[in-house]
N, C-alpha and C positions, 0 to 999 in steps of 0.2 A: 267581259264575256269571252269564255273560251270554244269556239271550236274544234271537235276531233275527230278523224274519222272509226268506222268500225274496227280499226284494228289499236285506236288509242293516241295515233298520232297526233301533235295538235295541229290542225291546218290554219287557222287563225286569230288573233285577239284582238279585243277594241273596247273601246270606253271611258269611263269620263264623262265631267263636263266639255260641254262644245256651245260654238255660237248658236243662242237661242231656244237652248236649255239647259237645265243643271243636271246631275247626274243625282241617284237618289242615295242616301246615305249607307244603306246595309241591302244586298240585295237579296229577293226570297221568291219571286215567282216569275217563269221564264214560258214563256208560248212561242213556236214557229207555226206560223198558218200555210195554209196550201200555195198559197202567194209567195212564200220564202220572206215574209214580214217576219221580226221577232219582237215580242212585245216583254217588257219587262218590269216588274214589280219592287217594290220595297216595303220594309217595316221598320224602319228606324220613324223616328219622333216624328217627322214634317214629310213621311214618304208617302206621301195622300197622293198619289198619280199613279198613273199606266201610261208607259211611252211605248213608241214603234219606232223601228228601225230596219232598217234594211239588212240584208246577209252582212252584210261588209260593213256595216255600222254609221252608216249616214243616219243621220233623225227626219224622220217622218212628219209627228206628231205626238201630242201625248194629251191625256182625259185628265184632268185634273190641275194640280201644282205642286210645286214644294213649300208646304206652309201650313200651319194649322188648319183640320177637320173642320167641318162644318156640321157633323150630326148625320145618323143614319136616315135621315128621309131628303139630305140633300143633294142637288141631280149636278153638279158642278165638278163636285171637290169630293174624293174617296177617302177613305178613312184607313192608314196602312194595309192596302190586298195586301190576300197573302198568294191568290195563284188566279190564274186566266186561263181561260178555254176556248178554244173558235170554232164555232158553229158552221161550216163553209158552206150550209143549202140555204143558210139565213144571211151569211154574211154578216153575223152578229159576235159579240164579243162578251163572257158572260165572267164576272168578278167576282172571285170568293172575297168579300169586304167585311170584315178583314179583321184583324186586331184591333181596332179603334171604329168600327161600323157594324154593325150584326145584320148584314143583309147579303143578298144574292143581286147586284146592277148590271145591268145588259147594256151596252151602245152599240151603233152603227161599226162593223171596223174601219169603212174607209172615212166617212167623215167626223167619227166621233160622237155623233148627235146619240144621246140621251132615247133608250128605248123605253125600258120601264126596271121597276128593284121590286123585292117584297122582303119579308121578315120570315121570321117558324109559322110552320102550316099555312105558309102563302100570306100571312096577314102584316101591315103594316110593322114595320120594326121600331120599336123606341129603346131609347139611352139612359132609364132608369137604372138605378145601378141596382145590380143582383145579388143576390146571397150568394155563398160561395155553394159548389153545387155538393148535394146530398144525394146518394143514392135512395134513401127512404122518406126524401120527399117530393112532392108531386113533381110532376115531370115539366121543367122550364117551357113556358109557352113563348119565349124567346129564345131567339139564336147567344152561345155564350159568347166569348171572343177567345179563342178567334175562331170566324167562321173559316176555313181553313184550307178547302177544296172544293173545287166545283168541277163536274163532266159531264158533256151533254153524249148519248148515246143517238146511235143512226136512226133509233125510234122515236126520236124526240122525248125522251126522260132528260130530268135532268138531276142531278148525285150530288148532295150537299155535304159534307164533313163537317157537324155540330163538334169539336173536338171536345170539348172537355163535359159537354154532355152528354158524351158517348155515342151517340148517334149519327144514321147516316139518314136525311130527310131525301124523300125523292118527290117531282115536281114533274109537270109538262111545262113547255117552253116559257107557256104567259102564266108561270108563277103560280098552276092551283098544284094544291096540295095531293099527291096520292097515297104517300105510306111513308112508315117509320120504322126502321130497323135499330134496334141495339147491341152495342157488343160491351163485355166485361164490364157492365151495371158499378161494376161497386169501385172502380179503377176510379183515383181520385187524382193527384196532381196536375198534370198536363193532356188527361184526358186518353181516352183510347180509339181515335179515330182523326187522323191524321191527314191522309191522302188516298184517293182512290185510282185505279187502273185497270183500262177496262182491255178487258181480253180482246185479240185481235181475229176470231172466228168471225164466219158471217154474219151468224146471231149475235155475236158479243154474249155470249152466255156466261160468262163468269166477271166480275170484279177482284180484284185483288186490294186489299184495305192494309194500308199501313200503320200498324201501334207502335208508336214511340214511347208510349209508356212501360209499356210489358213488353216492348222489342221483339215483335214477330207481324210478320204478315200475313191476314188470314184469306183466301181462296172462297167466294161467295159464291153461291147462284143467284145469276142476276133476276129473275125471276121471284124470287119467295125471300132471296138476302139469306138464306141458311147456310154458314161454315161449313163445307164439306173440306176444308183441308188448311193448315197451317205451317209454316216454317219460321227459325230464324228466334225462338224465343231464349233468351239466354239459360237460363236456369234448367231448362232441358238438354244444352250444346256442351259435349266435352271443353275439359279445359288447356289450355294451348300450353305447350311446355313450360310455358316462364307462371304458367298456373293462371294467368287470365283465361276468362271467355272468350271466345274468338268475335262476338258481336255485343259490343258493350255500345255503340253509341245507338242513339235515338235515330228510325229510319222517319225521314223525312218526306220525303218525296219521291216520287219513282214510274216509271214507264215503262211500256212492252213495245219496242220495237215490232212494226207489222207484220213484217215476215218471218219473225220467230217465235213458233209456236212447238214446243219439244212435243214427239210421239208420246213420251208419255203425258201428256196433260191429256191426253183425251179418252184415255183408260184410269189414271189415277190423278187428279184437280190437285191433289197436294203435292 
């Protein structure tokens, strides 16, 4: 784990295994909560856990273990997250589960204890295996893997990333169903919906939705999910002297600092 501050400097690192946990094999989802806790994910083969640590990197605690899955409806053992979010009015901890689990699981963040998970459209998840996905056939009534992001807004929504079935499910806290948004239907590989980012207004009126497939980030209204603006897609970006794209890798994951909000996002979203 690297710490930096705003200007890029590092101010400090840590990690590892340490007495009385392991370290997880490949890391991919990283939370700091209001607490200055930082929780941390993995996807490698047996990274079925979420752990906590301190700024400075003492261990906390962690949800789960290092060790084979147990199945999307098991309350124990997680199935490689891929990202964590913390709810701080609920003091709740909510799990995109993940590459090896197709569900959304919620714990306590100080003691861990087990709140509740659900599947697509709120409904119990299972681990039958799926066809690989078609834009022209019915719409997966399960989550694909990997469920890939999760955010919960100050209104209590809560913002699912279906990644490779394109979609962004949204949800209120206790897991029912409200609506479904899709982006780029026919985007097949690794899917077009990645990571979400929610604007840092009052209303939180905008998301920002990361494609790693089509390599662009698209600008939503949080309200209705309609694209009102776009960046970053390669095959629209000049090419750099040496005749590369200037954005050739897959955007992963990404954040808006609170207090930066540019003048112009609130006359042009794009």
């Amino acid at each position: 784990m690297l710490e930096f501050d705003a200007d890029g400097n590092l101010l400090r690192s840590w990690g590892g295994p340490g007495e009385g946990y392991e370290w997880v094999g490949r890391e991919h989802g990283i939370e700091v909560d209001d607490k200055g806790f930082v929780w941390l994910t993995g996807n490698a083969d047996n990274d079925n856990v979420a752990m906590k640590f301190t700024g400075d990197g003492k261990f906390v605690m962690q949800i789960g273990k290092i060790a084979p899955t147990k199945g999307s409806n098991d309350t124990t053992q997680l199935g490689k997250p891929a990202e964590i979010t913390y709810d701080k009015d609920a003091n709740e901890l909510y799990i995109a589960d993940g590459y090896g689990n197709r569900r959304v699981i919620v714990f306590d963040a100080t003691t861990g204890a087990y709140k509740r998970h659900w599947g697509a459209y709120g409904k119990p998840p299972n681990d039958d295996k799926q066809a690989a996905y078609d834009p022209a056939a019915p719409v997966s009534q399960q989550f694909g893997n990997p469920v890939h992001c999760v955010k919960v807004t100050n209104d209590g929504f809560v913002y699912v990333c279906d990644r490779i079935n394109n979609r962004i499910q949204v949800f209120k806290k206790d897991g029912t169903f409200v609506k479904e948004w899709f982006y780029e239907k026919n985007t097949l590989g690794n899917g077009a919906v990645w990571d979400v980012a929610v604007w840092p207004d009052p209303k939180q009126s905008y998301l920002l939705s990361a494609d790693g497939e089509n390599n662009e980030i698209r600008v939503l209204k949080r309200e209705d999910g309609t694209v009102v603006g776009s960046f970053g897609a390669t095959a629209a970006m000049p090419a750099s002297s040496t005749g590369s794209t200037p954005w050739r890798s897959t955007p992963r994951g990404m954040c808006i600092p609170p207090k930066w909000i540019p003048e112009s996002a609130s006359r042009n979203s794009s």
